[in-house]
C-alpha positions as CSV (number, residue, x, y, z in Angstrom):
1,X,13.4,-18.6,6.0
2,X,12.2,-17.7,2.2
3,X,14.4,-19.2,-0.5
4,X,15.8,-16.8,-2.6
5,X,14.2,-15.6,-5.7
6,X,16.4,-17.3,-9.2
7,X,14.5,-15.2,-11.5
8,X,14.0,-11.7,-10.2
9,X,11.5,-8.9,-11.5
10,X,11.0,-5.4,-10.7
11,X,7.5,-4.3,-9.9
12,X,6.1,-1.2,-10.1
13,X,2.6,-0.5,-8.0
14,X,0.6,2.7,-9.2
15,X,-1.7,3.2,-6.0
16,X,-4.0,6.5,-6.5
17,X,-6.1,7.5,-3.7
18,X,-8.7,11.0,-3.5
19,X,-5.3,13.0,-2.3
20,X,-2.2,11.7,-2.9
21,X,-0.7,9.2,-6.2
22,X,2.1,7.3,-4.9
23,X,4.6,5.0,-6.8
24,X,5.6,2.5,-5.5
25,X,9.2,0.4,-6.6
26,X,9.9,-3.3,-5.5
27,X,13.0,-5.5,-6.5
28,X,15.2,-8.0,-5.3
29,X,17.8,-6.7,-2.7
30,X,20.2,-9.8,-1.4
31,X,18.0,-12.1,-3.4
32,X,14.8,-11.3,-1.2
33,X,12.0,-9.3,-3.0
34,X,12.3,-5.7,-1.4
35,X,10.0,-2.8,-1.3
36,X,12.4,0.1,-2.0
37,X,11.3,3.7,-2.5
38,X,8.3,6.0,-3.1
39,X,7.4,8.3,-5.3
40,X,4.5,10.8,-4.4
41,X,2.2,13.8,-6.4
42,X,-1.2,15.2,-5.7
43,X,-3.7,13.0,-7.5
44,X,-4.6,14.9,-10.6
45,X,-8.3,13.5,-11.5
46,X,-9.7,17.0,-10.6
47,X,-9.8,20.5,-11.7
48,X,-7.2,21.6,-13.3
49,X,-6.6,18.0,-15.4
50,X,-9.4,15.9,-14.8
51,X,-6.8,13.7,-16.0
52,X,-5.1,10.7,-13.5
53,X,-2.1,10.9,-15.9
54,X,-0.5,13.7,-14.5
55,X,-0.1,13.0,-11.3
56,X,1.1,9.2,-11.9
57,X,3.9,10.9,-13.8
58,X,4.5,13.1,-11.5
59,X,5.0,10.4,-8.9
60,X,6.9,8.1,-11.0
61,X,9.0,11.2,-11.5
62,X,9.7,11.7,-8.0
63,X,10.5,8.1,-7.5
64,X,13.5,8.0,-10.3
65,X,14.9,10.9,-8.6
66,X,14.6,9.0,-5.3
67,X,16.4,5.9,-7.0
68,X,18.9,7.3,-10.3
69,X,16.8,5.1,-12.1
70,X,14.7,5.8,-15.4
71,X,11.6,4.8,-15.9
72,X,10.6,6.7,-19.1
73,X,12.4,6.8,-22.6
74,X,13.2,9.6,-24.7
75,X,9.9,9.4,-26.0
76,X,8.2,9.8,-22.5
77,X,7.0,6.1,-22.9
78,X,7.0,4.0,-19.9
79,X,10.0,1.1,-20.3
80,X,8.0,-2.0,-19.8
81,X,9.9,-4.2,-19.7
82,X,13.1,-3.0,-18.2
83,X,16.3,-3.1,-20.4
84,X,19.8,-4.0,-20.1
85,X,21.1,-1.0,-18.2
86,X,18.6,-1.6,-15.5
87,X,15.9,1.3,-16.5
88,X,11.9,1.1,-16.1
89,X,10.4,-2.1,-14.2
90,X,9.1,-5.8,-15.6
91,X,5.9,-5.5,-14.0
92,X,2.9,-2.6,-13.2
93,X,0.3,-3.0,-10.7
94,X,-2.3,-0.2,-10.2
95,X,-4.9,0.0,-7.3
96,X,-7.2,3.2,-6.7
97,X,-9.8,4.9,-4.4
98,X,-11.2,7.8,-5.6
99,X,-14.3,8.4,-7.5
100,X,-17.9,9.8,-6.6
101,X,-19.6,7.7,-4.3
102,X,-21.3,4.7,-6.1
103,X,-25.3,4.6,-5.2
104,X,-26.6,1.1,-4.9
105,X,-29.6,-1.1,-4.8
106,X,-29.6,-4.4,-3.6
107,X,-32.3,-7.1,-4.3
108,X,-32.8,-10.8,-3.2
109,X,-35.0,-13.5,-1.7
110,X,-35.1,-13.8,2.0
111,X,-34.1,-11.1,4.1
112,X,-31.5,-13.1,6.5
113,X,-30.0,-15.1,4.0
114,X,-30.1,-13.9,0.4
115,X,-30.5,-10.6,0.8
116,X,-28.2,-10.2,4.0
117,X,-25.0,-12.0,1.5
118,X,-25.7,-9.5,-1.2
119,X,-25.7,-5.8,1.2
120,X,-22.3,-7.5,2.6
121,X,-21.3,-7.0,-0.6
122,X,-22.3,-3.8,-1.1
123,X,-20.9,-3.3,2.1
124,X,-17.4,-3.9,0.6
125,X,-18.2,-1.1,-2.1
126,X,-17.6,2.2,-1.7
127,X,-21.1,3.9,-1.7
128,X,-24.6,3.9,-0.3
129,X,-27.5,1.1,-0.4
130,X,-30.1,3.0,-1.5
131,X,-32.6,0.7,-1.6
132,X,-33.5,-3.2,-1.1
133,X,-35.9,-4.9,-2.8
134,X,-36.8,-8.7,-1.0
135,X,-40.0,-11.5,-0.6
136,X,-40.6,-9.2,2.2
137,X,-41.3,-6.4,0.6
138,X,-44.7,-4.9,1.2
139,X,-44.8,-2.0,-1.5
140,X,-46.6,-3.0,-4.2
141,X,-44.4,-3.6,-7.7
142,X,-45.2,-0.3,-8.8
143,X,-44.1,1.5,-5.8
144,X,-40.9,-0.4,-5.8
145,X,-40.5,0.0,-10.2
146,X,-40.9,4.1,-8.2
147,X,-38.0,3.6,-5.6
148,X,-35.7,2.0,-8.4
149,X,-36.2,4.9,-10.6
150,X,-35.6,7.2,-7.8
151,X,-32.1,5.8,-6.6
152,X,-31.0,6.3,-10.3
153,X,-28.3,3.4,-9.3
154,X,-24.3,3.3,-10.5
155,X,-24.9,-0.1,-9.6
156,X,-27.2,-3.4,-9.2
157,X,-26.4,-6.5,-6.6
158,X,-28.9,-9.2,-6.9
159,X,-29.0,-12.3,-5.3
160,X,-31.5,-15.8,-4.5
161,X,-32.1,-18.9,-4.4
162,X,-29.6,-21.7,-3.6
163,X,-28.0,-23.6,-5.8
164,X,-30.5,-25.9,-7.7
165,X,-33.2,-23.6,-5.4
166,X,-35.6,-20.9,-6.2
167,X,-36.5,-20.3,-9.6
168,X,-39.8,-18.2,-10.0
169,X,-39.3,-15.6,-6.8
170,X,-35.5,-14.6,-8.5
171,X,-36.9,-14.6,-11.9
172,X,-39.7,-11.8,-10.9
173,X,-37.3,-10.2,-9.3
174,X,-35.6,-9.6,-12.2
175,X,-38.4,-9.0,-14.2
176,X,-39.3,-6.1,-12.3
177,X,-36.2,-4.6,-12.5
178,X,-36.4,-4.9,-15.9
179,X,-39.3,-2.9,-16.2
180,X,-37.0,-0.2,-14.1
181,X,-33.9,-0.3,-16.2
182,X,-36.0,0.3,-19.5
183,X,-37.4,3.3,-18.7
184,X,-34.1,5.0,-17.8
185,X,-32.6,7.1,-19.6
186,X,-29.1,4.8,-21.4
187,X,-26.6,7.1,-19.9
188,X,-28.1,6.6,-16.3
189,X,-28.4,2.8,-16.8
190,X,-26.7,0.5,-13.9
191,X,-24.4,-2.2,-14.2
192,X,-25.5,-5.3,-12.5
193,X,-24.6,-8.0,-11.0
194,X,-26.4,-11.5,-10.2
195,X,-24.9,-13.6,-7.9
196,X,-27.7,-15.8,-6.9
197,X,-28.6,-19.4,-8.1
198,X,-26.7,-20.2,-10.5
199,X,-29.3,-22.4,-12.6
200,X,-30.9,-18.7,-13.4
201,X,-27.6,-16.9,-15.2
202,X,-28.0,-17.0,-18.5
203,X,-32.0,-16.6,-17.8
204,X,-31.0,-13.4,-15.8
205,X,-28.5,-12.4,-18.4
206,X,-31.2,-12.9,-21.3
207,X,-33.8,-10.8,-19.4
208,X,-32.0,-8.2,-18.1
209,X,-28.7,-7.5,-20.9
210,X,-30.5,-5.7,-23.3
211,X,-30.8,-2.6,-21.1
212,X,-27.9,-2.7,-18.8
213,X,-24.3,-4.5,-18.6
214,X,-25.0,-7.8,-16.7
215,X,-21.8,-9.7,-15.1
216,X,-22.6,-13.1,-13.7
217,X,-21.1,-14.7,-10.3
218,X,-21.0,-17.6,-8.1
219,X,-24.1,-18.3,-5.8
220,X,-23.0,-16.2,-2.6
221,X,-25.5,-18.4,-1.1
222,X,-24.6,-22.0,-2.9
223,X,-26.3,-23.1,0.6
224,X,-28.9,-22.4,3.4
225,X,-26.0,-22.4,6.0
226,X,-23.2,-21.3,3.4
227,X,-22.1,-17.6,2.3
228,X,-19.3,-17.4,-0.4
229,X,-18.5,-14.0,-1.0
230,X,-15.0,-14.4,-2.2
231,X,-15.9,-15.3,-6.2
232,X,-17.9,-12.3,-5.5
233,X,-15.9,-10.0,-4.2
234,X,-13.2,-10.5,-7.5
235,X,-16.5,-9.6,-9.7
236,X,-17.2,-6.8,-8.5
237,X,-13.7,-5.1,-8.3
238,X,-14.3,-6.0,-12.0
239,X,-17.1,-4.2,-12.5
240,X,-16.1,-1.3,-10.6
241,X,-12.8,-0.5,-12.6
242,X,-15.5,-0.6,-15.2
243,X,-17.1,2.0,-13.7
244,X,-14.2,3.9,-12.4
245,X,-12.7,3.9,-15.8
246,X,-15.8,5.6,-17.4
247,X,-15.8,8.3,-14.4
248,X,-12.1,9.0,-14.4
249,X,-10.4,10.5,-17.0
250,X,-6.9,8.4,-17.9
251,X,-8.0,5.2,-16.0
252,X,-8.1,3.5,-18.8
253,X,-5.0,4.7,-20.5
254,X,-3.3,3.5,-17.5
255,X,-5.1,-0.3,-17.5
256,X,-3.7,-1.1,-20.9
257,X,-0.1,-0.7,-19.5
258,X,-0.9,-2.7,-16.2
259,X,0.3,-6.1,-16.0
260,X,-3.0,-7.2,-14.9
261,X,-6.4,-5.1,-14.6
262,X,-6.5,-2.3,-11.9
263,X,-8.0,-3.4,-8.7
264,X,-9.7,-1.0,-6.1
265,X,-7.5,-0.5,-3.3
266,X,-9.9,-2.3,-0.1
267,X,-10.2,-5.5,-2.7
268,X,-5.9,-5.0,-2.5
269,X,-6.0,-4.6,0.8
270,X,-8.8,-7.7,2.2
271,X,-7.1,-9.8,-0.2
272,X,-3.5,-9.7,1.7
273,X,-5.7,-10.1,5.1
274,X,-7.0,-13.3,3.6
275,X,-4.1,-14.4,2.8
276,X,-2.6,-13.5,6.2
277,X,-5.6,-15.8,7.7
278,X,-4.3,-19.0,6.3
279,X,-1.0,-18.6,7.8
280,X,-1.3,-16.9,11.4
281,X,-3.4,-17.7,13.9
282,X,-6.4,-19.8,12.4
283,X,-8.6,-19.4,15.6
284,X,-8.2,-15.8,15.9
285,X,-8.2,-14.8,12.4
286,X,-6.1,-11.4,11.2
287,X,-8.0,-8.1,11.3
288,X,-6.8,-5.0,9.3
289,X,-7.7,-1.5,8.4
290,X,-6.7,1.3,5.9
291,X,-8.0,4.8,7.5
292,X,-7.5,7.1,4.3
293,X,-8.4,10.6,3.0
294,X,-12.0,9.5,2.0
295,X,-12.8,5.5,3.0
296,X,-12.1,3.8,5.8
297,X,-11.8,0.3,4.8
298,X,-11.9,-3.0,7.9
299,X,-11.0,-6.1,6.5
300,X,-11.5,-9.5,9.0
301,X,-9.7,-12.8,8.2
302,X,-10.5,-16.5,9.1
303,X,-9.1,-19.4,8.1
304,X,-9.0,-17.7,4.4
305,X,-12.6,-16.4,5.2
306,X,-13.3,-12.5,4.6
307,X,-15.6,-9.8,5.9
308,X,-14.7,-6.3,4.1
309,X,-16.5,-3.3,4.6
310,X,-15.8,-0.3,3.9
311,X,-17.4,3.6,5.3
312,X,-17.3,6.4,2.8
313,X,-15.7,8.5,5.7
314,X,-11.9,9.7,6.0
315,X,-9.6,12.7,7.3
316,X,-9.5,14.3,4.3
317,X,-12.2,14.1,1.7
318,X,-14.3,11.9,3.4
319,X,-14.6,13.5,7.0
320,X,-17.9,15.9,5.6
321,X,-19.6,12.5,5.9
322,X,-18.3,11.9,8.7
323,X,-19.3,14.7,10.4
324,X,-22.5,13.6,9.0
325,X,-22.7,10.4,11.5
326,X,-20.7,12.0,14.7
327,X,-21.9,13.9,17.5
328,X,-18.9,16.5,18.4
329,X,-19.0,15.3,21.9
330,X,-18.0,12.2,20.8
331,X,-14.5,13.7,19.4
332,X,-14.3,16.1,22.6
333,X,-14.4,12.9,25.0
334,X,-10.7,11.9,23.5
335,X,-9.0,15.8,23.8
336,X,-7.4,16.8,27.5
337,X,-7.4,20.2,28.5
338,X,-10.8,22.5,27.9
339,X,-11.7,22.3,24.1
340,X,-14.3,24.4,22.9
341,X,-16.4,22.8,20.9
342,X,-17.3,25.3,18.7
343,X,-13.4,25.6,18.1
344,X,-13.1,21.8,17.6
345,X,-16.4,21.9,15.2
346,X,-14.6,25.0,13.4
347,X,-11.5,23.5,12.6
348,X,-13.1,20.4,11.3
349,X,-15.3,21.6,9.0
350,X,-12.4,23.8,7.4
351,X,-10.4,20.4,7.0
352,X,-13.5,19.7,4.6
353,X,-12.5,23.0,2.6
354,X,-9.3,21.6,2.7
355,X,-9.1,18.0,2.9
356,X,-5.2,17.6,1.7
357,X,-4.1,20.3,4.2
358,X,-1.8,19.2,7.3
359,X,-2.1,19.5,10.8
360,X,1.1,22.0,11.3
361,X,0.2,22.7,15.4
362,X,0.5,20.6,18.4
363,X,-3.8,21.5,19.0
364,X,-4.4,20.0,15.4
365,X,-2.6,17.1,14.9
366,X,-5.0,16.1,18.7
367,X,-7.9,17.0,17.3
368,X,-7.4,15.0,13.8
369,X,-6.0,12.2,16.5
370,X,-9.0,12.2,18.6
371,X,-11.1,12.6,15.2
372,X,-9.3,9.4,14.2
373,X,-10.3,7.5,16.8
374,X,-14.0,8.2,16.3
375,X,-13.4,7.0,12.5
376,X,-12.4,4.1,13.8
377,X,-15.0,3.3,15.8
378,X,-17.4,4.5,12.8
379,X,-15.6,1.9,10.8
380,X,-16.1,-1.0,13.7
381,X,-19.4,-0.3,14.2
382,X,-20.0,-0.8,10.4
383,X,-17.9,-4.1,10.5
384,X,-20.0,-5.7,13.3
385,X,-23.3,-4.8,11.9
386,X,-22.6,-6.3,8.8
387,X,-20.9,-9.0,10.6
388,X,-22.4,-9.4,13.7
389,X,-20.3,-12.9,14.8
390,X,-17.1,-11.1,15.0
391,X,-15.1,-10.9,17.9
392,X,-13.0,-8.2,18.4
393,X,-10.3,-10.5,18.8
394,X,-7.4,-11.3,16.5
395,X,-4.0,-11.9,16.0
396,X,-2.8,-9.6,14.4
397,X,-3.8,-6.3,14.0
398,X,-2.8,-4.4,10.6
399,X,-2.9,-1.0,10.7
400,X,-2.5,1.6,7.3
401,X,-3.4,5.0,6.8
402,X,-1.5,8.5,6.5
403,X,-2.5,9.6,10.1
404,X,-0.2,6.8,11.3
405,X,2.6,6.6,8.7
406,X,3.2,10.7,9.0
407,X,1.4,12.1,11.6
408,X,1.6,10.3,14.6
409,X,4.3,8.9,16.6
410,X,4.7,4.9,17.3
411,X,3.2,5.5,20.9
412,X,0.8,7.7,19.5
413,X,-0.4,5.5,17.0
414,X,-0.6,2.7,19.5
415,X,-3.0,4.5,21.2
416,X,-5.6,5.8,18.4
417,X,-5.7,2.3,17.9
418,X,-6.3,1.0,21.2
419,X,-8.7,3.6,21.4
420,X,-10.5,3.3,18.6
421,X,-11.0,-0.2,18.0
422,X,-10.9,-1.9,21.6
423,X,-9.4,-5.2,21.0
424,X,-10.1,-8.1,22.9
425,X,-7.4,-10.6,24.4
426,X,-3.4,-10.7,23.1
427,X,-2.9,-9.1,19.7
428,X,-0.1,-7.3,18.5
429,X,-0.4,-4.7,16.5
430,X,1.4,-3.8,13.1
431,X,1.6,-0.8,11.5
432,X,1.9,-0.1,7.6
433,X,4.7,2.4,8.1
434,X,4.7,3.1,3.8
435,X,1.0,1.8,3.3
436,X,2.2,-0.9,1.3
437,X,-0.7,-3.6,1.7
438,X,-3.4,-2.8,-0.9
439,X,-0.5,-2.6,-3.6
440,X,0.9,-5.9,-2.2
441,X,-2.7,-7.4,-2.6
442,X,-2.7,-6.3,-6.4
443,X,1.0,-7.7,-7.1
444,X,0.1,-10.8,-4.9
445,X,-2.0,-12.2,-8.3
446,X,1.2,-11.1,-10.8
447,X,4.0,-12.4,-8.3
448,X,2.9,-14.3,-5.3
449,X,6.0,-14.4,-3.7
450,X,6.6,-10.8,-3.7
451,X,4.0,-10.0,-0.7
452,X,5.3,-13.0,1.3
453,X,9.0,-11.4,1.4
454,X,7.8,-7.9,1.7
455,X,5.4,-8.3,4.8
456,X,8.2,-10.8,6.4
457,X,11.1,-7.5,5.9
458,X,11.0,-4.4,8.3
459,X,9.2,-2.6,6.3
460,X,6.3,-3.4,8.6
461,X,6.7,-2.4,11.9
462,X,5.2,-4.4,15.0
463,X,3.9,-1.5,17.5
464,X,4.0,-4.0,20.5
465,X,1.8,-6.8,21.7
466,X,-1.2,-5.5,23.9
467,X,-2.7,-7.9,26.2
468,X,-6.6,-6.6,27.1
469,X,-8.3,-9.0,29.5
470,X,-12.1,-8.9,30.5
471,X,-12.4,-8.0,34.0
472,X,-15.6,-6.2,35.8
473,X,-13.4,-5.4,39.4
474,X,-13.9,-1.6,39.9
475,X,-11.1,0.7,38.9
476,X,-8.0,0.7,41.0
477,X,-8.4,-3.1,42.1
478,X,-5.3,-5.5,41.6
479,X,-6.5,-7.8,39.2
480,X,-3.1,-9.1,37.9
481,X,-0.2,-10.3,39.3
482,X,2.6,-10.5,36.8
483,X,6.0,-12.2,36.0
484,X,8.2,-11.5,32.9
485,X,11.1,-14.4,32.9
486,X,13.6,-13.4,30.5
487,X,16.0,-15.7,28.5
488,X,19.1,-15.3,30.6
489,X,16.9,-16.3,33.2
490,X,16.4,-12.6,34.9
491,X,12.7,-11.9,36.2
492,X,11.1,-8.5,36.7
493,X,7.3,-9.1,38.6
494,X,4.5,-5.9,38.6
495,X,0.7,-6.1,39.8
496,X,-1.6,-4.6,37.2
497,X,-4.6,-2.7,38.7
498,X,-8.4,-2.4,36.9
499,X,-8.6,0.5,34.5
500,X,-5.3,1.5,33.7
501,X,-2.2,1.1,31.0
502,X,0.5,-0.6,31.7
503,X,3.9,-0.9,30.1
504,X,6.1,-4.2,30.7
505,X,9.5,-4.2,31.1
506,X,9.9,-6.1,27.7
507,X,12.4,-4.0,25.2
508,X,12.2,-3.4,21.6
509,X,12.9,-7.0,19.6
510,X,13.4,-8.6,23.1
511,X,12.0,-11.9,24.0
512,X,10.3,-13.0,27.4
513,X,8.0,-15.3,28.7
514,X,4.8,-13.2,30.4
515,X,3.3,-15.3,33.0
516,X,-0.5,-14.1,34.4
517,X,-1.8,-14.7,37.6
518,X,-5.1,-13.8,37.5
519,X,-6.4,-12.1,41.4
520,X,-10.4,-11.4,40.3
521,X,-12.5,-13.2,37.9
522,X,-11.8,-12.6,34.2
523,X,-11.6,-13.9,30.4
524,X,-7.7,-12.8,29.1
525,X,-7.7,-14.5,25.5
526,X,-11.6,-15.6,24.7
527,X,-10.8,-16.9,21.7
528,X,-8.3,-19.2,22.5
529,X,-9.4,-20.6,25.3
530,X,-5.8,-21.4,27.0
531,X,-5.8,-21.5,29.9
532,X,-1.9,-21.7,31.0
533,X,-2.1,-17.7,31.2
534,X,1.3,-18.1,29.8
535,X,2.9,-16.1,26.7
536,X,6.0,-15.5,24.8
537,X,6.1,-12.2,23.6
538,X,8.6,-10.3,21.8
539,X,8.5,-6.8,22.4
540,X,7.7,-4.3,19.3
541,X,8.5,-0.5,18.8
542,X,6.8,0.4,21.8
543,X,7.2,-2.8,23.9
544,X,4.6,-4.8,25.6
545,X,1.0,-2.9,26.6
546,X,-1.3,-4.7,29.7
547,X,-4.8,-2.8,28.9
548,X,-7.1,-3.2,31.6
549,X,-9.6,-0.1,30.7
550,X,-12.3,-2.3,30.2
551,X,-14.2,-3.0,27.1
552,X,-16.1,-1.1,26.0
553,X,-14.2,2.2,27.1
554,X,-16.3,4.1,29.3
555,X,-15.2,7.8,29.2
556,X,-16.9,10.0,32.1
557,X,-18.9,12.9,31.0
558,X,-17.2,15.4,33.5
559,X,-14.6,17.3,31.6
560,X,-12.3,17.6,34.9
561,X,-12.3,14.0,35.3
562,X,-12.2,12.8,31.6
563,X,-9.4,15.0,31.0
564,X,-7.4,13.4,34.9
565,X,-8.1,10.2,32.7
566,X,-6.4,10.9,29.5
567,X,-3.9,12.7,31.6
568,X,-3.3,9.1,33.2
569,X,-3.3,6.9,30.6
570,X,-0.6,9.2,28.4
571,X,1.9,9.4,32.1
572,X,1.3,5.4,32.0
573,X,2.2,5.4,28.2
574,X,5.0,7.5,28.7
């Protein structure tokens, strides 16, 4: 158990997203550190205010009303610290998401090692590689001097050489862009970023500083057979709260009362999955999302390793992009019943009017559902092509977003999830019932302990523990013969067929030993290569989940049947 906290401090996290600005309180309640209460206002960086200020008060607001406490003197100042009587908070956190999508080039050495660390990067950034400039590179220098100038980049990555490696190659490479930066015009200039051999920084700096803000960081390629993107990863957040701060208006305001700088919320977030990484299960690793109004951010943990992407697609602001990359049969496949798909396509493409509105009727809230579950697998698919060694395997499964914390039920969200991201194995899956993570990863650097108490309280709830084996029998074949051996020493035994959903008889917070008998050929935990097909599990909101659907899901194109099918697997649900 965690040993109390002796000297306690209030926290305050600031988290502002594209839609909403929420305020977050923690404290110590019975000596543990607590999250408390929200506070929540429409983020205010647009039209009418253009001003972030606005809405933060407007939230922090809220959350006093929530709690009978002050956070504000008589002057309208924010009480930093708190006082005697227990009013304002000792500390301020602030992450963010919002802003105009960043556009990025990225240049380095060797295609599958130099330049592959550095568009991993940019894959954590929220906005679009442009361009990429390597040895490879055909175009002449002039034609790629051309394509620099064309992207008109927010933003730089370069990378190359090893440590004590290449000299010449990176040092052209920065040469010509150089030549680039110069001729732009000094409010379009880039920040950039070197992250390549480390011999070459102040050479880099020297060449390239004069025109554009240059911010050095560890070699994410120190070795041939090493990546380090962590040291990385910390730049860049730096550099784009620099960036942020410029674009929105009252960022800045708000940094100088922060106890430490304002992070972007994915960095908040994939830093609590690292963190999670060292202390679960160090063969599987920890795997989370955030599925939000504009980005969808995955975040993959092992053994204190991270891969972090992120999509600029969402449910609110983000979903005309998405629309961008999805075919509309591809949300149809996951809606029962006869759905037109002009009326599908319709309603859609109003959300993008209207990205803060709500699904109010029973035919919305399944459409954004189903439209959730192709974001997912939008997401996934840009996880494993930036890291194509991932398994989707892990233990466990962290899930945040809006469309789970208001709009879907636990059962509900249990299945977008198993729908959209397919795991692999025995994972249980958590959900972020007050989307607490990315603030916990910006107050983890301010008061480590905090996060550690939080994510151990209920205000995460476990969904269940979903056991998904790898079997190739046809549907409707016993694969599974099963025995659930209680603690009192009751049984209850059930035979799981091929392609279906099935519920164990394993209650809420209860504890049982699940004991598989495999009947057909199959894989049930890859990763962990046990072979005792025995478990303890204890149940979460919605139980204990068998998921023998096959991976990956194959939906049939026939309306009648796909829709007997989704029929099915809600009855087996239910």
């Amino acid at each position: 158990m965690t040993q109390p906290v002796v000297e306690a401090e209030s926290v305050l996290a600031i988290d502002i997203s594209s839609a909403q600005t929420r305020a977050l309180l923690f404290d110590v309640v019975d000596g543990q550190y607590r999250f408390v209460s929200a506070g929540e206002a429409p983020t205010t960086a647009r039209a009418p205010f253009f001003h972030i200020g606005e809405g933060v008060q407007q939230a922090i607001q809220r959350l006093s009303k929530l709690t009978a406490r002050n956070f504000y003197d008589g002057t309208g100042r924010l009480i930093l610290p708190s006082d005697l009587s227990g009013n304002g908070v000792d500390q301020l956190a602030i992450t963010y998401s919002l802003g105009p999508s960043l556009r990025i080039v990225t240049a380095g050495l060797l295609e599958d090692i130099s330049l592959r660390s550095i568009n991993r990067l940019a894959a954590s950034l929220p906005g679009q590689v442009l361009d990429s400039i390597g040895l490879t590179d055909r175009r002449h220098p002039e034609e790629q001097i051309d394509a620099l100038l064309k992207a008109e980049p927010d933003l730089i990555l370069i990378a190359g050489g090893i440590d004590g490696g290449a000299n010449r190659s990176v040092a052209r490479l920065a040469e010509l862009i150089q030549f680039a930066v110069q001729i732009l015009p000094s409010e379009k200039r880039p920040e950039i970023i070197y992250a390549g051999n480390p011999d070459l920084a102040a050479r880099i700096s020297e060449t390239l500083s004069p025109y554009a803000p240059v911010s050095a960081a560890p070699n994410v390629r120190p070795a041939m057979e090493i990546e380090n993107l962590g040291p990385a990863y910390e730049k860049a957040s730096e550099v784009l709260t620099r960036i942020r701060s410029r674009q929105l208006g009252g960022l800045a305001d708000m940094a100088k009362l922060a106890t430490k700088d304002p992070i972007p919320t994915q960095y908040g977030f994939g830093r609590i999955i690292r963190f999670l990484s060292q202390i679960y299960d160090r063969a599987k690793g920890v795997f989370g999302l955030d599925l939000g109004s504009s980005t969808i951010t995955m975040a993959a943990g092992r053994q204190g390793q991270l891969c972090l992407s992120m999509v600029p697609c969402g449910l609110g602001i983000g979903l005309t992009r998405a629309l961008e990359l999805t075919d509309i049969n591809e949300v149809l496949q996951w809606l029962p019943g006869q759905h037109a798909a002009g009326d599908v396509r319709d309603y859609l493409y109003n959300k993008t009017l209207f990205p803060d509105s709500v699904p109010v009727t029973e035919e919305s809230v399944m459409i954004e559902h189903a439209m959730a579950r192709q974001l997912l697998r939008l997401g996934m698919q840009r996880l494993l092509s930036d890291w194509p060694q991932l398994t989707v395997s892990f233990e466990p499964i962290l899930a945040s977003g809006q469309v789970f914390a208001e709009r879907a039920s636990c059962w509900q969200s249990l299945q977008i999830l198993l729908d959209g991201l397919q795991p692999i194995g025995i994972t249980t899956l958590v959900l972020d019932a007050y989307d607490l993570t990315p603030a916990l990863g910006s107050l983890a650097e301010i008061n480590p302990l905090l996060p550690v108490q939080v994510i151990e309280s209920s205000a995460y709830l476990n969904l269940g523990t979903v056991i998904a084996p790898i079997c190739r029998a046809k549907p409707g074949t016993p694969i599974l013969e099963v025995r659930v051996e209680y603690e009192h020493g009751e049984e209850a035994r059930l035979e799981v067929k091929q392609g279906s959903l099935t519920v164990l008889p394993i209650r809420p917070e209860q504890a049982a030993n699940v004991h598989l008998k495999a009947l057909r050929p199959m894989q049930i935990d890859p990763l962990r290569g046990d072979q005792s097909h025995s478990y303890r599990i204890v149940g979460g909101a919605c139980g204990a989940i068998i998921d023998t659907r096959g991976r990956p899901l194959v939906m049939p194109p026939d309306p009648e049947k796909r829709t007997a099918l989704l029929q099915q697997w809600a009855a087996e649900l239910r």
